[in-house]
C-alpha positions in Angstrom: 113.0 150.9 92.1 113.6 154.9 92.3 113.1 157.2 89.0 115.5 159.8 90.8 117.1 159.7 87.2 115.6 160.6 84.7 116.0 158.7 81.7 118.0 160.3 78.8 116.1 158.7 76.1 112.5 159.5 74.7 109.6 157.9 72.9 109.7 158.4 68.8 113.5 159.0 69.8 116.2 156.4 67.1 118.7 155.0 69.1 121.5 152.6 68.4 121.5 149.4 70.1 124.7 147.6 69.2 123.4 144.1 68.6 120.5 145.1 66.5 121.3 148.8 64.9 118.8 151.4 64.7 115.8 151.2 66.4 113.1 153.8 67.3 111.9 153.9 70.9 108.0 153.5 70.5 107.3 153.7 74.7 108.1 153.8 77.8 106.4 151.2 80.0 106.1 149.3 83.3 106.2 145.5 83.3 106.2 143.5 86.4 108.9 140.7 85.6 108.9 137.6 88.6 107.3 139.7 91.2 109.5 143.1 90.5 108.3 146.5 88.3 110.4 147.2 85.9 110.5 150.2 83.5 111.0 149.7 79.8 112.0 150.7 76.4 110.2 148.9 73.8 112.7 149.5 70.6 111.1 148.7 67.4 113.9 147.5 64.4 111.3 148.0 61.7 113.6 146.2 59.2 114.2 143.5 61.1 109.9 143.3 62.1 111.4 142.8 65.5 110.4 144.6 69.1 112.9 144.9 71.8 112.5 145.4 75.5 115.3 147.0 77.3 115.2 147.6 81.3 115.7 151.3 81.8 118.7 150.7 84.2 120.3 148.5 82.4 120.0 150.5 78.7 123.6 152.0 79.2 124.9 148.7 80.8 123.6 147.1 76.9 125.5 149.9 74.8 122.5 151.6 74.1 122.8 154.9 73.2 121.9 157.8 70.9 122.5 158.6 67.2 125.9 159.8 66.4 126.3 163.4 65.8 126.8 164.6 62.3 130.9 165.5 62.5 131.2 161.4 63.6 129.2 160.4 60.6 131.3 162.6 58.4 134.4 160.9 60.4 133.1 157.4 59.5 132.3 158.5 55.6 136.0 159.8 55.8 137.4 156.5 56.8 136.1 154.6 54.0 138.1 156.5 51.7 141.2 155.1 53.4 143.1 152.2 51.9 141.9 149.1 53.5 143.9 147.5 56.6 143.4 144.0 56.2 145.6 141.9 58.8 147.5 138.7 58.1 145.9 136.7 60.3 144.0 133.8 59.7 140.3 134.6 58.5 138.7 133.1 61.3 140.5 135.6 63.5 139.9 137.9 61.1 136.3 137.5 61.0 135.8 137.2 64.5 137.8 141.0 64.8 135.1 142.5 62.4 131.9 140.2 64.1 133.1 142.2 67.2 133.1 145.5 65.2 130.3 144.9 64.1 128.3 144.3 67.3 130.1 147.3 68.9 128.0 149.3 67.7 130.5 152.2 67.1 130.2 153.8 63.8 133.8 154.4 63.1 134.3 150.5 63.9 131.7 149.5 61.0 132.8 151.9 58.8 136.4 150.5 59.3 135.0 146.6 58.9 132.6 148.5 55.5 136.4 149.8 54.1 138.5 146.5 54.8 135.7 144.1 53.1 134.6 146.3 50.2 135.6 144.8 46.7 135.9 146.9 43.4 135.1 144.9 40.8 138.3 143.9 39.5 139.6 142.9 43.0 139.0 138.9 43.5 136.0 137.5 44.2 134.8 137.4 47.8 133.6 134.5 50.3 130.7 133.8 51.4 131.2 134.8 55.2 132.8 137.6 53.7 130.2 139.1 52.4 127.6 138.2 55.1 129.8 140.5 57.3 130.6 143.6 54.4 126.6 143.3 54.3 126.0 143.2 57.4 128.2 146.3 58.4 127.2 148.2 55.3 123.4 147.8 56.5 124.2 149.1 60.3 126.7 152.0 58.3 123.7 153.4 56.1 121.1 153.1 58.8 122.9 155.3 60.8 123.4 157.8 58.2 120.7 157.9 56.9 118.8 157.9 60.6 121.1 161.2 61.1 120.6 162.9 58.3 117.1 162.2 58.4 116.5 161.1 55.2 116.0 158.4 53.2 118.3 154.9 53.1 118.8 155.0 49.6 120.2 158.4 49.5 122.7 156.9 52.4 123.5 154.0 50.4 124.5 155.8 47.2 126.5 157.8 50.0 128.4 155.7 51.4 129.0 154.0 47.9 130.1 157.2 46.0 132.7 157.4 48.9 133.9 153.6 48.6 134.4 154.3 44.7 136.3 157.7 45.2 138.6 155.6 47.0 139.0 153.5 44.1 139.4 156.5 41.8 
């Protein structure tokens, strides 16, 4: 295994891994796997209390990649102020369309499954797996902001909710 390249991502660096949201890359380091050396990330998803381990070569194959810059984060607060496109397909289509979203890991993707699913509170009543996936995407949505910004996830949350309510407004 060469290290001609040089890998793009750093130690104490976040990163978005699509399955699994933000992580922080805590090290680099060398494993030997069934006989062969193999450089890895180990990504910690503090929420989650979990530790990933992603091959070095294979981190862009996964999706891996970096934060989003500030201008797409503004991008992906501006299209939850759009009016919500909800297909007439059946729901299980429907929910498999925003599971896929979802595990994209692109933020304007979330942010369009956060604006479909939100409910004001005089809108009906949602389902169950409904709200597993709003939840779900919300939590990826507001990590990442708040990951860019630097800041704190509450100030992200109240964010991303003041821009969900001016759309109601």
């Amino acid at each position: 295994m060469s290290k001609a390249k040089k890998s793009e991502f750093r130690p104490d660096e976040y990163v978005v891994y699509p399955a699994h949201g933000v992580g922080q890359i805590v090290s680099i380091e060398e494993q030997e796997i069934a006989g062969l050396k193999l450089e890895l990330f180990v990504i910690s998803f503090e929420k989650e209390k979990m530790t990933l381990r992603v091959p070095t070569n294979k981190a862009a194959t996964v999706g891996m990649r970096s934060l989003s810059s500030p201008e797409l984060v503004n991008k992906a607060l501006a299209t939850l102020k759009g009016k919500a496109r909800v297909k007439r397909a059946m729901w299980s289509r429907r929910a498999q369309e925003y599971e896929q979203k979802i595990n994209s890991g692109d933020l304007l993707a979330i942010a369009e499954v956060v604006r479909d699913l939100h409910r004001n509170d005089d809108q009906r009543e949602q389902s169950y797996s409904e709200r597993q996936l709003y939840e779900a995407a919300l939590e990826r949505l507001t990590r990442e902001v708040a990951a860019v910004a630097g800041g704190d996830e509450s100030v992200a949350q109240k964010q991303v909710n003041d821009m969900l309510v001016s759309r109601a407004a």
